[in-house]
Each structure stands twice: as C-alpha cells, then as structure tokens.
N, C-alpha and C positions, 0 to 999 in steps of 0.2 A: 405328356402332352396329348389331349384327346385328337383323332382325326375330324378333320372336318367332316359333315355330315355330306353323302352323296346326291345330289340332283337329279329327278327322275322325273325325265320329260316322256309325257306322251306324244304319241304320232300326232302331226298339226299338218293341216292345210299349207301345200305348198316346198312339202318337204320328199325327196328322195326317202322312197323305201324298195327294200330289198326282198322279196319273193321267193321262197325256194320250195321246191315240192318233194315228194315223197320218192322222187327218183335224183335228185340234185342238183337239176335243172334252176338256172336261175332265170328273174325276172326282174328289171326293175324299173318304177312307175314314179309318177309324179303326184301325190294326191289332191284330191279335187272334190269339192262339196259333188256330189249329186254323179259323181261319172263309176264305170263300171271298168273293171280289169278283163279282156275277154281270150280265152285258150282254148285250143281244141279240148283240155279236159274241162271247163265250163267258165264259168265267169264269177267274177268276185266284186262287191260293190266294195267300193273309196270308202264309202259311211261307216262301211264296218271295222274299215281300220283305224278312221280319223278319232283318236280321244283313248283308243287302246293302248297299252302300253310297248312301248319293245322287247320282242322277245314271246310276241303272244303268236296263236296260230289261230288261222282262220280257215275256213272251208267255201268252196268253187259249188255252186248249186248242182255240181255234181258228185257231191260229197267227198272234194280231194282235198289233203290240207296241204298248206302254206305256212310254212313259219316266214314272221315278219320281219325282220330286222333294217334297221340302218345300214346302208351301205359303208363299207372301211374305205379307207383311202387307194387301199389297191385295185378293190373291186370298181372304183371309181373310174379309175385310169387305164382300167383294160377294156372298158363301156365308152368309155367318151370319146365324142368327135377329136378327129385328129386329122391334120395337115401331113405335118409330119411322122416319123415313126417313133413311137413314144421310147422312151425308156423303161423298161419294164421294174416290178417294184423290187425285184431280187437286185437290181443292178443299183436303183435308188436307196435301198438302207444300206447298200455295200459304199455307198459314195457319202452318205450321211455318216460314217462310222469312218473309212480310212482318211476322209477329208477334215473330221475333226470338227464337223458343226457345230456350234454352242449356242447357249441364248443370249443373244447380244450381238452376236456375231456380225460383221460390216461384210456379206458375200456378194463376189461378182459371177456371174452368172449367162453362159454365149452360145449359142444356140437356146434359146428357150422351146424352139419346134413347137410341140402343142399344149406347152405350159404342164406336164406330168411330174417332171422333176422340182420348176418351182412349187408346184404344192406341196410336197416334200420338204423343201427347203425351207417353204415360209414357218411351216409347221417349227424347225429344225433351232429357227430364230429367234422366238416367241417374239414379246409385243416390241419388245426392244429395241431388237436387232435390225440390218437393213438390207433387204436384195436388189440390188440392178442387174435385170435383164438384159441383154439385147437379142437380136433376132432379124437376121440380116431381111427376110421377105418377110413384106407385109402380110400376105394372108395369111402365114402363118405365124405374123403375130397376133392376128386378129384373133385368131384359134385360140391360143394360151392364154389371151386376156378374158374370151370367154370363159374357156374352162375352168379357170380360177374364180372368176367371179361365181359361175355356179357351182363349185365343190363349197367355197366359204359361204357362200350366198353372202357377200357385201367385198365393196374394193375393200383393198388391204393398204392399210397407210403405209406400213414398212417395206413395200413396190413398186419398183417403178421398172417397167419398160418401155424401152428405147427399139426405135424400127430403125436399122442402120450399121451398116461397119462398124464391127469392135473397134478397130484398129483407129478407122476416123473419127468413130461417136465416142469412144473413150476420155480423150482428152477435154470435153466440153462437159463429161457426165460430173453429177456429186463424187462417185466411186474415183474421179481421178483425185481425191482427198487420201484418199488409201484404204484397202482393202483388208481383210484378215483371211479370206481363204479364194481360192477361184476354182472353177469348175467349166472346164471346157466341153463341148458336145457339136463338132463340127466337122466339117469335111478337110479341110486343111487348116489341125492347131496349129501347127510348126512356125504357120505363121504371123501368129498374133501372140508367141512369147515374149519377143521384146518390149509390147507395147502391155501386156499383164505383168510383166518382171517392174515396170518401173512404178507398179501402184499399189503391188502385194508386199505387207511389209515381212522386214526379216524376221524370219523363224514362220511365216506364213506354207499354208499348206496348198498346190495345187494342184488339183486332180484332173486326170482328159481321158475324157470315153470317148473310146473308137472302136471300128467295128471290123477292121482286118488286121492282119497280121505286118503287112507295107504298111498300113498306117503309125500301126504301132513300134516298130522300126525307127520307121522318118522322126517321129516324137521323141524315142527316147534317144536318140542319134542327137538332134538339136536340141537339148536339155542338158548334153555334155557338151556340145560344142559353145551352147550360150556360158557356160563355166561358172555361174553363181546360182545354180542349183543343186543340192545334194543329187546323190545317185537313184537314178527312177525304178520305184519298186512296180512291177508290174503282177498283176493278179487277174483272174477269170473267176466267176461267178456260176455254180451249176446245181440245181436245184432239184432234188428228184423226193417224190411222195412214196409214202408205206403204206400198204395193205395190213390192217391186222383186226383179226378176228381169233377167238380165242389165243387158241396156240398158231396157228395158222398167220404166219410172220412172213412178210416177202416184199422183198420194194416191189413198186410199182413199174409194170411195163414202160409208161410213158415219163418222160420227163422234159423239164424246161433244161436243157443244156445252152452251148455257146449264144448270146447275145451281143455278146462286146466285151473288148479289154479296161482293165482302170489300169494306169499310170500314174503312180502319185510321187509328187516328190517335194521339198522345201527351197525357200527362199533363205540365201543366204545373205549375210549384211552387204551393203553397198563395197562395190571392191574388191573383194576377199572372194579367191578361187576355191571351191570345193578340194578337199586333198585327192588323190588321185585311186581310184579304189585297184588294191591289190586284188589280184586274182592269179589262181592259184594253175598251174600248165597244165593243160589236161594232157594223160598220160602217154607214151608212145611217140 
C-alpha cells in the first residue's frame, strides 16, 4: 500500500510563525502583508516570509539568520496568554498516555484554566471524539476558549465548555450521558468524585493533577474510601536536557523537575468493591 503523498504548505497570511536565531532565542510573530519583525539584532519584513516554505531561513538587515518554522503545540502553550497556570507539555503527554486517550474518546475535562491541556486533548480525540470542559471562573474560561480558538484557528465542533460547578453543571451537561476517561486539574478533586464516579463508565480511566503532596494524599485517601475505584497509581514527571558535542556527553545543568502529581486510577462496575490491596509489613 503506497503512502499518501505529504502536503506542503507555505507560510500564508495570518499564521503563527516561529523565529529562532543563531543563539536560540525564540520569537514568535503573526504574519502580515506589508509589516516588519523588529530586534535589537535588526529587523525582518513579513514579505519575506509569506509564500516561503517551512523550514527556510531568512536574514535581519543586519545580516542575522532566523530559521522559520511553525510553532508545535508546546511552544504554543509556554507563549500564550494564560489566567491560570498552565499545565506544562511534559505533564500533558504524561496524562495523554497514563489516561488512555483514543480517537473517539467521550472525555470530561475540570479545570480547563487556560485551555493548555484541552488542546492536547482535542488533538488526543481526533474529529470523532468529544471533550466537555468545564471551568469554574469565567475569565478563565474566557482564556481557554481563546486560546483554543487561536492554536486551531476555527471553534472545534467536538468542544464544548461550560462556565460553572462541575459538581452542579454536570448533571445538565451531554457528558452526564457517559463518559470514557476524566481528567481532573483543580484545587479540591476529592470533591467532585462522586459526581465523576457516576458518569465514567466501568473500566473507565481517571486521572487528577495536583500540585502538593496533601493534595495528593487527600485524593488518593478518598479514592479508597469512595471503594469502586481500583488502587491510585501515582507518578511525577521530571524532565532534564543533554548537552552533547562530540564526545563531550553531560546533562544539562538546568532542568524542568517537580510540576505536579498524576493520580490515575479505574472505574469499577456499578456495586462491586475494589479487592483490598495486600501490602507487604515493612520491616522491623
């Protein structure tokens, strides 16, 4: 079976491009018939990028180059307006991957904050699938609905957020039809398990980012006392970059460590207690 043939769009009017220079400094612009990009190392006209392809490099009439590119999804999310504090993208494919995303997938989705993770997720669904948001404050719902709207550039049919109490806006949402995964991201999950327990179905997956240690605690504490959850697996996320030049091998001084805890754990059927996990005395 031959592959489809690849699509190769040039930079157009109206689109996010990505800027980086010869020290690794990023920059990123909006292009625009007629406007000019300006930096202390010189300036670069829009013109010259619009109708280029990706991936070309351009020059600052101070003879500096810039390689072009499109912005990715991460670089997106660590640039954009935000209300809230975003999820970072190491903590986003770690929740896309332990949560079990698919394409199709019916996910609910609470704290949206400034919409970082639904773009992830919508991505995660393809055209199929369906995500309800909610997000208890309005301006920063408002945040997420923009930034969504300009990472896609166009609403997304398979979207919907809701400004309001999970707990009260649930019940009146589509998602109280039933769910296939949930993803919590708030300041007190513990207490909106009852009300996600009765719309996630069995063998359903769901996942809660939190950002201390008591929270993470309180979580997986009421995930056994709720009793038709499996046992919560909990994991951290920590990211560090290599230096490498020839032989010259060495991580990197700085790194992205602690952000937040995942929590992940299943829905079991209607009724039926989790068995009780043995655990082993520790010694002494």
């Amino acid at each position: 079976m031959s592959a489809l043939p690849t699509v190769q769009r040039p930079l157009r009017v109206g689109e996010s491009v990505q800027l980086t220079d010869d020290r690794g400094k990023h920059h990123t612009i909006v292009l625009e018939e007629g406007k000019r990009f300006h930096t202390h190392r010189g300036s670069i006209g829009h013109d010259d990028l619009i109708g280029s392809p990706e991936g070309c490099v351009v020059y600052s009439d101070r003879k500096v180059p810039y390689l072009a590119l499109r912005p990715l999804l991460m670089d997106f999310v660590l640039s954009m307006p935000r209300g809230a504090t975003v999820i970072y993208p190491k903590d986003s494919a770690a929740i896309i991957s332990v949560a079990d995303i698919f394409p199709g997938a019916r996910v609910l989705e609470a704290g949206a904050g400034s919409g970082a993770l639904s773009c992830s997720l919508l991505r995660a669904i393809g055209p199929n699938g369906r995500l309800f948001s909610f997000e208890r404050r309005e301006d920063f719902a408002e945040i997420a609905a923009a930034n969504v709207l300009k990472f896609f550039g166009e609403k997304q049919s398979t979207w919907s957020l809701t400004t309001g109490d999970l707990v009260e806006s649930l019940p009146e949402s589509e998602a109280a039809a039933g769910v296939d995964r949930v993803v919590l991201d708030m300041l007190a999950p513990w207490e909106c398990i009852d009300a996600v327990a009765s719309v996630l179905i069995p063998g359903g997956v769901l996942v809660v980012y939190v950002a201390t240690t008591t929270q993470m605690s309180t979580v997986v504490e009421a995930l056994r006392e709720h009793g038709e959850f499996t046992e919560p697996v909990t994991t951290e996320t920590l990211v560090r970059s290599w230096h490498v030049e020839g032989l010259a091998v060495r991580p990197d001084h700085r790194m992205i460590g602690h952000t937040g805890f995942l929590v992940q754990t299943r829905r079991m059927a209607p009724g039926i207690a989790a068995p009780p996990r043995r655990r082993r005395p520790a010694k002494g």
